[in-house]
C-alpha positions as CSV (number, residue, x, y, z in Angstrom):
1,X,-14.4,-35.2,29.9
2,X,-12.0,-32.9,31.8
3,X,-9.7,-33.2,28.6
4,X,-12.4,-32.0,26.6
5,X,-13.3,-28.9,29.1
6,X,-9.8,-27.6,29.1
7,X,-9.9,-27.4,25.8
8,X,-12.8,-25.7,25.8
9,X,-11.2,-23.5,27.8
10,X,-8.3,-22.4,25.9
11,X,-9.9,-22.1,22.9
12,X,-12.6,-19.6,24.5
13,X,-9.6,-17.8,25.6
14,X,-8.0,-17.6,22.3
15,X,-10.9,-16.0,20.6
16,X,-11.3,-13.5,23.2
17,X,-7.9,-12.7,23.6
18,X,-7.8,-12.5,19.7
19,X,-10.5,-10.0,19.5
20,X,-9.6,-8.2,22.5
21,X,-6.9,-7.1,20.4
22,X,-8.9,-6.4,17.4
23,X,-11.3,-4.3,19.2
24,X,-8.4,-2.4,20.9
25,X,-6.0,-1.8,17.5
26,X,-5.0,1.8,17.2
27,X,-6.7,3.0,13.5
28,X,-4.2,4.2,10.8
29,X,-3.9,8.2,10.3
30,X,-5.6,9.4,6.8
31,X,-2.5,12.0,6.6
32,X,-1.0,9.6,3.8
33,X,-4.3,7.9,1.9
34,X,-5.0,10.0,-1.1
35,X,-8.6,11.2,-1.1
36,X,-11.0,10.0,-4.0
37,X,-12.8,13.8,-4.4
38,X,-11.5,17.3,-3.4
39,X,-14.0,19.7,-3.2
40,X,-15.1,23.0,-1.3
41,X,-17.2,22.5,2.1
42,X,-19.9,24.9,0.2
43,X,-20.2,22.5,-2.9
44,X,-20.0,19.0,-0.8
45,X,-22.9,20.6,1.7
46,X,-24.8,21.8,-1.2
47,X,-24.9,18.5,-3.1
48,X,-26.0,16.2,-0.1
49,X,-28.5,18.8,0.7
50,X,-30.0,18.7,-2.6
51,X,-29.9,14.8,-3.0
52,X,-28.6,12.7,-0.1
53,X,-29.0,9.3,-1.7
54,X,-26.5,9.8,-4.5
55,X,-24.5,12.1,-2.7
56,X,-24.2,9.0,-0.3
57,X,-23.3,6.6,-3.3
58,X,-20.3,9.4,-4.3
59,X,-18.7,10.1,-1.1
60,X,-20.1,7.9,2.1
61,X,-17.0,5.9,3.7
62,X,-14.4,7.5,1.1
63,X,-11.6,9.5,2.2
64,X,-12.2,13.6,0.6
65,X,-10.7,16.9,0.7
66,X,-12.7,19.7,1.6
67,X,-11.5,23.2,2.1
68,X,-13.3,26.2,3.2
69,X,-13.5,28.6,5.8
70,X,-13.4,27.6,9.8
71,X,-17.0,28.8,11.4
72,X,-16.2,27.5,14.5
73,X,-13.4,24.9,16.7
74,X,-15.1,23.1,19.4
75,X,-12.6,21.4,21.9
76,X,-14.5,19.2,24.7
77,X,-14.0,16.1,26.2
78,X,-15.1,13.7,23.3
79,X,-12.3,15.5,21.2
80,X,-11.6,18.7,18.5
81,X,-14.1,19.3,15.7
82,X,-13.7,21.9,13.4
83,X,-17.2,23.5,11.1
84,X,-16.3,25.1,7.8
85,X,-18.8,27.4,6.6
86,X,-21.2,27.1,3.9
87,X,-23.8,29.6,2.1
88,X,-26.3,28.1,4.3
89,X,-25.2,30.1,7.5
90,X,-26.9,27.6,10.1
91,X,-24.6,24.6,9.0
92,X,-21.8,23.5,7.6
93,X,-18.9,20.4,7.3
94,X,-18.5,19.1,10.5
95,X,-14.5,18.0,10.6
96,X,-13.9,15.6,13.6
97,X,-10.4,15.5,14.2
98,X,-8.0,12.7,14.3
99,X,-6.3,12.0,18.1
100,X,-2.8,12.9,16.3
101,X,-4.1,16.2,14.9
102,X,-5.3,17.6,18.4
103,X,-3.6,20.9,19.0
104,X,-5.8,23.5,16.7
105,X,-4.5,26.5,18.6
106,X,-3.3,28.0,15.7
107,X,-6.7,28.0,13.9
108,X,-9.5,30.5,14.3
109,X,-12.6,31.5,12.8
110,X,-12.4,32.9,9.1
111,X,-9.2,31.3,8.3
112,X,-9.4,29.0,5.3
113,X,-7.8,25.3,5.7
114,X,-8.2,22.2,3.7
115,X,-8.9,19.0,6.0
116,X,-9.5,15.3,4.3
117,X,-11.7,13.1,6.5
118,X,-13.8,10.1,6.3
119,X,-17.6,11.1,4.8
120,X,-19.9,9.4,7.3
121,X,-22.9,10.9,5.8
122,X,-25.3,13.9,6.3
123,X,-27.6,14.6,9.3
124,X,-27.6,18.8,9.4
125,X,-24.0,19.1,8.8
126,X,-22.1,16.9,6.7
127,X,-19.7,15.0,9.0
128,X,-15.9,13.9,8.3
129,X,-14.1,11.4,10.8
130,X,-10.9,11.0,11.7
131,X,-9.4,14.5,10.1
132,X,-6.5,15.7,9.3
133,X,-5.2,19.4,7.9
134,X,-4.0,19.4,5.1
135,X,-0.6,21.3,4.3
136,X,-1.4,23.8,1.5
């Protein structure tokens, strides 16, 4: 019986050890993973705005490239997220910025960059995870 509860034992430890690790595995940068749209932040916004379901089918969990204008950078403690405008003034493309592409310094309101992140979807923005700029 003791046999048995060892075993037990290790084999409980094993799995969490195992995804321990999973859970705690750095994610891989999207600087090198070629984006499967590229589009303007106006155009993107526009078309999940006008019909989110197959906007969603098109570009939700894809890697795209959106350029545009910067409306805004937002540094707090949850990280650096950058909002290109769009013609709708109150919202935009939310950019979330990858933990390796941190330092936006040199970045200010009005200048135009193109950033590829992962489409999560649309609430009032449309949001992109894990971003990176784009060299032009």
């Amino acid at each position: 019986m003791k046999k048995i509860g060892w075993t037990l034992l290790a084999l409980v430890s094993i799995v969490g050890l195992i995804g321990y690790y999973l859970y705690n595995k750095p994610v891989d940068s999207l600087e090198n993973v070629k984006p499967t749209a590229t589009l303007s932040a106006d155009s993107i916004f526009q078309l999940f705005e006008q019909n989110e379901m197959i906007s969603n089918e098109l570009y939700l969990n894809k890697v795209i490239s959106v350029s545009g204008k910067i409306q805004n950078v937002l540094a707090d403690t949850s990280g650096v997220a950058i909002t290109l405008q769009t013609s709708s003034g109150l919202f935009g493309v939310t950019c979330k910025m990858d933990e390796t592409n941190l330092d936006v310094s040199h970045y200010s309101e009005g200048q135009t960059v193109k950033i590829k992140g992962l489409c999560t979807g649309y609430l009032m923005d449309v949001i992109l995870i894990r971003c990176v700029v784009e060299s032009n």
